[in-house]
C-alpha positions as CSV (number, residue, x, y, z in Angstrom):
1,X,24.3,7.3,25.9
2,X,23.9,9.8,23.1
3,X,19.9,10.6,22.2
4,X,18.8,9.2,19.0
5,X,17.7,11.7,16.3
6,X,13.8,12.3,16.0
7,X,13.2,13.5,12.9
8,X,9.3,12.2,13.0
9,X,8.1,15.7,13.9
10,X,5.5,18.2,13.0
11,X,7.1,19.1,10.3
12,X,8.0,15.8,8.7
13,X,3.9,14.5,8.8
14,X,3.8,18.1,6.6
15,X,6.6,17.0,3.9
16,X,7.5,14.0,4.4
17,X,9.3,13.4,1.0
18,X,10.9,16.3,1.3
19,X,12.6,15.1,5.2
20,X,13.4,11.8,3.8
21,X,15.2,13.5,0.8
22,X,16.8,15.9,3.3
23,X,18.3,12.8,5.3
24,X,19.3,11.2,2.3
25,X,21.6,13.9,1.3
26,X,23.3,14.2,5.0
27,X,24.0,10.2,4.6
28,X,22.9,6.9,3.3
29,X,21.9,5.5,6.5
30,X,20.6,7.1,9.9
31,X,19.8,5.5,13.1
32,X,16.7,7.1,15.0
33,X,14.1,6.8,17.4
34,X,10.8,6.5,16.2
35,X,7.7,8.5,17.8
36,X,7.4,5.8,20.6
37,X,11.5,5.9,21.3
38,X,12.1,2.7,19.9
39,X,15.3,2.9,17.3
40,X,16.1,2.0,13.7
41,X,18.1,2.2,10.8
42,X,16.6,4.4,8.0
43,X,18.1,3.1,4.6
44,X,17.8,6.3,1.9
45,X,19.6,5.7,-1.3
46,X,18.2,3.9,-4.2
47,X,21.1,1.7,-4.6
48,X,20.8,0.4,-1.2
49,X,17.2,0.3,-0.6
50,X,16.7,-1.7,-3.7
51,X,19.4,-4.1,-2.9
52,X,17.8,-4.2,1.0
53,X,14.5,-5.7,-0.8
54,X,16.3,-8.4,-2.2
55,X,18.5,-8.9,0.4
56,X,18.0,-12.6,2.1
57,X,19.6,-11.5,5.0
58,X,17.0,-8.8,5.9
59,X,14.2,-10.9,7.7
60,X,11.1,-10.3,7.8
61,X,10.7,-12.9,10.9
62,X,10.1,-11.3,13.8
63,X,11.8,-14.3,16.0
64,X,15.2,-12.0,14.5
65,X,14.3,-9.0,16.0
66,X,16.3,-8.0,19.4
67,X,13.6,-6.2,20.6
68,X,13.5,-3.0,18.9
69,X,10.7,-2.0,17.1
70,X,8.6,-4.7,15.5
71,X,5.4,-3.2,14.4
72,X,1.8,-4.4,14.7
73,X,1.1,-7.1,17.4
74,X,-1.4,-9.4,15.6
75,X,-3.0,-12.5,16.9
76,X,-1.4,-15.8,15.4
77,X,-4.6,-16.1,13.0
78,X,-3.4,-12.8,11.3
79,X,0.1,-12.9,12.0
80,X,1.2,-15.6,9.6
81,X,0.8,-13.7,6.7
82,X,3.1,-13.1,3.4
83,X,4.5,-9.9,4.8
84,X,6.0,-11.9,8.3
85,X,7.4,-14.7,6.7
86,X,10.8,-15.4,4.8
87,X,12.0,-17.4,1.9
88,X,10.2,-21.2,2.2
89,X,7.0,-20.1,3.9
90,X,6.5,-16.8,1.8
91,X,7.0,-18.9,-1.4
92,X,4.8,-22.0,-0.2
93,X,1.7,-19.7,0.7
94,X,2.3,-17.3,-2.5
95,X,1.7,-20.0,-4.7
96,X,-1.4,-20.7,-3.4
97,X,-2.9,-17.4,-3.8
98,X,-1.3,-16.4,-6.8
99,X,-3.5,-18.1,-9.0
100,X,-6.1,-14.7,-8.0
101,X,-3.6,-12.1,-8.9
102,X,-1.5,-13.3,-12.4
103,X,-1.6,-10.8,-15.3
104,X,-3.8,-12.9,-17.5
105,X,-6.4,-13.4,-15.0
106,X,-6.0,-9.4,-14.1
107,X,-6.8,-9.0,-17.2
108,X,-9.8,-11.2,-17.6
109,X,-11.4,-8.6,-15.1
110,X,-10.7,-5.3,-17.2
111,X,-14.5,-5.3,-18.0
112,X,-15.9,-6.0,-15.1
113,X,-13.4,-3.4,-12.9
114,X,-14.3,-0.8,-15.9
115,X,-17.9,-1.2,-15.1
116,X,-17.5,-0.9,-11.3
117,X,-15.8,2.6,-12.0
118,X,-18.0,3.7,-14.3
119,X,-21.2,3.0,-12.0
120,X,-18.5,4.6,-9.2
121,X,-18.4,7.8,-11.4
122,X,-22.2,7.8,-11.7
123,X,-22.4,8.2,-8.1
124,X,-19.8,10.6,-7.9
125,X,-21.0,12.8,-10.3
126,X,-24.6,12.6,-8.6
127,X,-23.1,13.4,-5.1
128,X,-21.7,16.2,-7.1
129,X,-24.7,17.9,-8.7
130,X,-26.3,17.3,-5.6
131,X,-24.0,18.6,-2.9
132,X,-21.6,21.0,-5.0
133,X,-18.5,19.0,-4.1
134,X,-18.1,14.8,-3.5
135,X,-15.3,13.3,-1.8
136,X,-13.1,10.7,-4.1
137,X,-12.2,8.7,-1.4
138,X,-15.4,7.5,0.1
139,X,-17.5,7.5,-3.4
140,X,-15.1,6.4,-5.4
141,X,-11.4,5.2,-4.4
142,X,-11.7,3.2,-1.5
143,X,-15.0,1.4,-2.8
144,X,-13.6,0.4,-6.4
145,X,-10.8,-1.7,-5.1
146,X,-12.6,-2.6,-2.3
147,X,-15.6,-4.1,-4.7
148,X,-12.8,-5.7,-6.7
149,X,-11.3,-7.9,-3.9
150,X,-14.2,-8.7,-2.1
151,X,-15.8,-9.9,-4.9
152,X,-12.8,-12.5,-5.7
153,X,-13.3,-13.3,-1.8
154,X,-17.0,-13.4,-1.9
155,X,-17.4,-11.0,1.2
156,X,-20.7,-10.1,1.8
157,X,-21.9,-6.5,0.8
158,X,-23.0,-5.4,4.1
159,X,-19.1,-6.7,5.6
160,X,-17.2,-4.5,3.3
161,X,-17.7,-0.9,4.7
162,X,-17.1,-1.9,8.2
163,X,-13.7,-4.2,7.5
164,X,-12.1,-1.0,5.2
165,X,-12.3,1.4,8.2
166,X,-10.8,-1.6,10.4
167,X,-8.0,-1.6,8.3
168,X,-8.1,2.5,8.2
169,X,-8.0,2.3,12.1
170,X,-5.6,-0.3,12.5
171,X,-3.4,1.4,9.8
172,X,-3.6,5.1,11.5
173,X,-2.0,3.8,14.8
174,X,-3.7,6.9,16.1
175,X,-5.2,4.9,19.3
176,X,-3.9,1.6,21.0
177,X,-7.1,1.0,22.3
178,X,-9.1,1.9,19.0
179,X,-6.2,-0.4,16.9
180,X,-6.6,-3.5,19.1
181,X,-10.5,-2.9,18.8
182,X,-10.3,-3.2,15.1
183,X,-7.2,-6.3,14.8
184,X,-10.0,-7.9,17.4
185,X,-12.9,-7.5,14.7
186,X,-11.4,-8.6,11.6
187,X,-9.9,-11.8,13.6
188,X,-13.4,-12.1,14.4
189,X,-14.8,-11.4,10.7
190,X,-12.3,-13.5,9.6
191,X,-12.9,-16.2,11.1
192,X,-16.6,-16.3,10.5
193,X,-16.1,-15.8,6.6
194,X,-13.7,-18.6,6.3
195,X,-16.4,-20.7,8.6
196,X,-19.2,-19.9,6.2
197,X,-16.8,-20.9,2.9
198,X,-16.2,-24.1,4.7
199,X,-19.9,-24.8,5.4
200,X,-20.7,-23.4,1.9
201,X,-17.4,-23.4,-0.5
202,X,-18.5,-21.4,-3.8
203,X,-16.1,-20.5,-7.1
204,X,-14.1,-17.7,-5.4
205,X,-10.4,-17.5,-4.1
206,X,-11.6,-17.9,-0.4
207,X,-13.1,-20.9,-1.4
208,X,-10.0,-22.0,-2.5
209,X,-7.5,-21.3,0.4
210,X,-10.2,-23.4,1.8
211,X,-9.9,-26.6,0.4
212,X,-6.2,-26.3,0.0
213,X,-6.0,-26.5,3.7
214,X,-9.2,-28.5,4.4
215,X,-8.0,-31.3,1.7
216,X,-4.3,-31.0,0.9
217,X,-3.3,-29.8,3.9
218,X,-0.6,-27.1,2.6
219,X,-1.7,-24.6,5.1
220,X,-2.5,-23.9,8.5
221,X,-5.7,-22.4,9.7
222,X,-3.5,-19.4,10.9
223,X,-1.8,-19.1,7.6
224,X,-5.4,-19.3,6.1
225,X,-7.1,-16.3,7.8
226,X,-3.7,-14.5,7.7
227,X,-3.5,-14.7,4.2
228,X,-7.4,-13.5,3.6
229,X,-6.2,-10.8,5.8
230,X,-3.1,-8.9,4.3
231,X,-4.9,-10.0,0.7
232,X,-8.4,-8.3,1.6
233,X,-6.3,-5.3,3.5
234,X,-3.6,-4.7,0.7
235,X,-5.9,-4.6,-2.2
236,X,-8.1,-2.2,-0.6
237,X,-5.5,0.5,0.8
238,X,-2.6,0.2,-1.5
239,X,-4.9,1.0,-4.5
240,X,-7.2,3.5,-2.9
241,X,-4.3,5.5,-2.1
242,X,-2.8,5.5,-5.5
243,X,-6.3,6.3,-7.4
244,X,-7.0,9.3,-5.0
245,X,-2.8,11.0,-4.2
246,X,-2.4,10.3,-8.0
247,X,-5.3,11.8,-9.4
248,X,-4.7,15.1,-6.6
249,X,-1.3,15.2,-8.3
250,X,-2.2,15.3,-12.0
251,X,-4.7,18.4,-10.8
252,X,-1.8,19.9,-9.4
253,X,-0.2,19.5,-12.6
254,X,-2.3,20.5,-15.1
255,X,0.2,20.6,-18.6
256,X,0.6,16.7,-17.1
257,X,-3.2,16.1,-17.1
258,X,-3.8,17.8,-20.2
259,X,-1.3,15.5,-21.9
260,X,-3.1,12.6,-20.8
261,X,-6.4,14.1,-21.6
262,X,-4.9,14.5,-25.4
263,X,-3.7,11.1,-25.5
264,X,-4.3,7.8,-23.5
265,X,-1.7,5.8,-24.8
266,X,0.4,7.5,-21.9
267,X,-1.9,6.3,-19.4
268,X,0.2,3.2,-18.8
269,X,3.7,5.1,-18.0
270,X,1.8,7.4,-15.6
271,X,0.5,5.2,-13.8
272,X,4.1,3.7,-13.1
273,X,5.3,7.7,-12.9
274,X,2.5,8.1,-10.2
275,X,3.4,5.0,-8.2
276,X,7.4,6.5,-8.1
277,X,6.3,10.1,-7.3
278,X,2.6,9.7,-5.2
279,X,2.6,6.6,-3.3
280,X,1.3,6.7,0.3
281,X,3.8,4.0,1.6
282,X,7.0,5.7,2.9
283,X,9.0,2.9,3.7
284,X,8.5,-1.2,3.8
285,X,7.6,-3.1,6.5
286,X,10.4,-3.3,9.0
287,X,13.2,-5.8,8.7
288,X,15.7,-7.6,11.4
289,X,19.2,-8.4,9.9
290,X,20.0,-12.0,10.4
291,X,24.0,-10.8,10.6
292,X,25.5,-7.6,10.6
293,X,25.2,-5.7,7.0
294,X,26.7,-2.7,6.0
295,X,25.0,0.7,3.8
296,X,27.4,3.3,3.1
297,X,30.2,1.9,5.6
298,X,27.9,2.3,8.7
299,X,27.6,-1.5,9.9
300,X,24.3,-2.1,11.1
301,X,24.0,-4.9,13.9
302,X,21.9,-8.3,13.9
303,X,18.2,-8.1,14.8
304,X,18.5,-4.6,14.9
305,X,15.4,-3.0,13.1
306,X,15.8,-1.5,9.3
307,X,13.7,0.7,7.5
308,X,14.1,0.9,3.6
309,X,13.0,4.2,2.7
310,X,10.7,3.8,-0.8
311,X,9.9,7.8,-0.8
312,X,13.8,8.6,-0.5
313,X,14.6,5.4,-2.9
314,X,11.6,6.9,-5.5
315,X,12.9,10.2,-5.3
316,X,16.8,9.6,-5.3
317,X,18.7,12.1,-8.1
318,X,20.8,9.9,-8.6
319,X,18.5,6.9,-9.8
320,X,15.8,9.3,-11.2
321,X,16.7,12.6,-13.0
322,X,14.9,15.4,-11.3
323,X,13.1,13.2,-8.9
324,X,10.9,15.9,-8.1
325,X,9.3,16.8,-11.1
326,X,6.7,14.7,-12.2
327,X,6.6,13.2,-15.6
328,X,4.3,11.2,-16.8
329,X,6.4,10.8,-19.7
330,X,9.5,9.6,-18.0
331,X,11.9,6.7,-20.1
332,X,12.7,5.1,-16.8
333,X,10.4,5.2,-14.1
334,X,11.9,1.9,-12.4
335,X,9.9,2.6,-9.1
336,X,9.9,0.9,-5.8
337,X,6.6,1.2,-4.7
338,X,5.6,-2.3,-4.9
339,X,8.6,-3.6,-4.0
340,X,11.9,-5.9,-5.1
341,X,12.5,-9.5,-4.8
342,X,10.8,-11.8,-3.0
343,X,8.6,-9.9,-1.5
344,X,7.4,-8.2,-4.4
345,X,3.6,-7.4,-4.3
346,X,1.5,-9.9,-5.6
347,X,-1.4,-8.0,-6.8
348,X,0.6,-5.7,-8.3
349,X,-0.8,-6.8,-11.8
350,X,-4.1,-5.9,-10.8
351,X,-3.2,-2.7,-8.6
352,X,-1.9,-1.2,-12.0
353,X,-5.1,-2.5,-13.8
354,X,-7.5,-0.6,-11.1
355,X,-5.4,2.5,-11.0
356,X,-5.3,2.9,-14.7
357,X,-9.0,2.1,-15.3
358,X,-10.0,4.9,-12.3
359,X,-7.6,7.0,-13.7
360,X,-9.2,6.7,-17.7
361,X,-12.9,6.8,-16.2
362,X,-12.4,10.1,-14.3
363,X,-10.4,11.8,-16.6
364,X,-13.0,11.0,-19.6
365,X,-16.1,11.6,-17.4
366,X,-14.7,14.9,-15.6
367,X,-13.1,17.1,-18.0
368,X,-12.9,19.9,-15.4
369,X,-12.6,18.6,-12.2
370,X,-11.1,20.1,-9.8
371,X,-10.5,20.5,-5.5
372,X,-12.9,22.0,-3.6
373,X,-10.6,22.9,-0.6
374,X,-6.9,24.0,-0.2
375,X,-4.6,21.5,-0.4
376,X,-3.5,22.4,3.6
377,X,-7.5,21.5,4.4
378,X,-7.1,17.9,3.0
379,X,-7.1,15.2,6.1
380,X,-4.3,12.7,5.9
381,X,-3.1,9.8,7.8
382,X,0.8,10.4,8.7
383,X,3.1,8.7,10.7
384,X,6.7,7.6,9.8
385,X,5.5,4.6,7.5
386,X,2.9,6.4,5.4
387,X,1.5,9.9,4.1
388,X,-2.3,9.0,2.8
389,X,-5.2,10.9,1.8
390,X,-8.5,10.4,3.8
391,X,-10.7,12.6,2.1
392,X,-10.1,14.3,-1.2
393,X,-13.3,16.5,-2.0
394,X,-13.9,18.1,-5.4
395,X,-16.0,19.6,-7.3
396,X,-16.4,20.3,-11.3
């Protein structure tokens, strides 16, 4: 048998954009092993990935997969959560949560968000004066969205430090031993914040879920915790990642931030331009065809695993006029980042709220910020699935 590509080398954790564009042009689809030799279909185009997302047929399930690569193995209590589960399920649970995460109640919190960052910035700005550089990440971008969803779960303060860097572990896949350490803690969090709601229920989404399964019985205690889970996880890392990669773009682009520093009526449109061109997620979670489907005439088998690029679908040419260029000012930005169909993230309403908000608080509070290290210096997290910033220090 042939050896499968491996394209996941040194050089693709440097650029990986720019191997996922390369890929792209040699074909629509590629099948290749992954780090740990495991194979699957990389889906590349636009057209295709976008089609993928909506695609029924592309499970999400697990029970379809044939063996191949399947990602994290999570105990049943975090398992069952929106990301696992198809059609039926997915809908039946999204409903209950989505009550937290609709654009009028997003909205609702634009004061209270605006207040966190500004306090955020206070901080930041003290670190600053203090130290000659702060890092964005730990002063201000992980903690504002992580203040923001714990507070619509009620976790306790001294809780919120320690279940972000789970979620940083677990997501880094750097050590098996280190990543079942931290899926075993936030089972075990988990389980004892959804025992102290139901001891003591309060006005908080949590709460909520809570009674909804205590008294109406429309989900399972595993669906419960799971959904606390990917909720908690999501809101933290999805819009830490965009606050701090977008803002390290802008200051790499400076006629783009001076535009936006002239007028904040285009804050909107960049943060949609900044989602297309800087998001941290490189491809969706994995998918298992439920019957052979077909990208670019190359037939890809049942239960076979499929990757749909986002990076390669954000930065096609021929969806996106020179992809690579960002413009904040772009007509069309029609971006993947949080997804197509039914899938389609829930607190996407509230992402783009929080990334706007940091965005307009930094910009009007910092007026010449700037790194304090080389762009090579900057830590990330890489693998195949993501390209994220873990420390992003500056100065002014």
């Amino acid at each position: 048998m042939t050896a499968l590509p491996q394209p996941f080398d040194a050089s693709f954790h440097a650029r990986p954009n720019a191997a996922y564009s390369a890929l792209r042009e040699q074909g629509p689809v590629h099948r290749v092993a992954l780090p740990d030799g495991t194979a699957v279909w990389l889906v590349l185009r636009d057209e295709d990935v976008r089609a993928g997302l909506a695609d029924t047929r592309l499970s999400v399930n697990k029970a379809h997969s044939n063996g191949g690569y399947r990602g994290f193995s999570l105990p049943p209590a975090l398992d069952a959560n929106l990301l696992n589960l198809d059609h039926g399920d997915h809908i039946r649970l999204r409903r209950l949560v989505a009550q937290g995460f609709t654009p009028r109640r997003a909205e609702a919190m634009r004061a209270g968000i605006r207040e966190v960052a500004e306090r955020l910035a206070d901080r930041l700005a003290a670190r600053m004066d203090a130290e000659g550089a702060a890092d964005l990440v730990r002063e201000f971008a992980e903690p504002l969205p992580m203040t923001v969803v714990c507070d619509m779960f009620a976790v306790p303060e001294a809780d919120r430090r320690p279940f972000a860097s789970w979620v940083r572990t677990m997501l880094a896949m750097e050590s098996p031993q280190q990543v079942g350490e931290a899926i075993n803690r936030m089972h075990d969090f988990l389980r004892r914040l959804v025992a102290a709601r139901r001891s003591a229920p309060g006005d908080d989404l949590l709460s909520d879920l809570v009674r909804a399964r205590d008294e109406g019985d429309r989900l399972s205690e595993d669906e419960l915790c799971s959904l606390a889970f990917l909720v908690l996880g999501a809101g933290i890392e999805n819009v830490q990642h965009l606050v701090s990669g977008g803002l390290l773009e802008l200051l790499r682009h400076p006629d783009e931030l001076a535009a936006l520093r002239a007028d904040s009526a285009l804050l909107p449109g960049a943060v949609e331009e900044l989602a297309r061109y800087a998001h941290a997620n490189l491809t969706a979670i994995r998918r298992f065809p439920t019957e052979p489907v077909e990208y670019g005439g190359v037939s890809v088998p049942a239960g076979d695993t499929v990757l749909l690029c986002l990076s390669s679908a954000n930065r096609d040419p021929a969806r996106h006029p020179a992809p690579e260029r960002l413009d904040t000012r772009r007509r069309d930005p029609a971006h993947l980042a949080f997804g197509q169909g039914t899938h389609y993230c829930l607190g996407a309403p509230l992402a783009r709220m929080e990334i706007g908000l940091a965005l307009e608080v930094l910009l009007d509070r910092f007026p010449a910020l700037r790194p304090a290290v080389e762009p090579a210096e900057l830590r990330r997290q890489t693998s195949f699935r993501s390209h994220a910033l873990r420390e992003l220090p500056l100065t002014r």
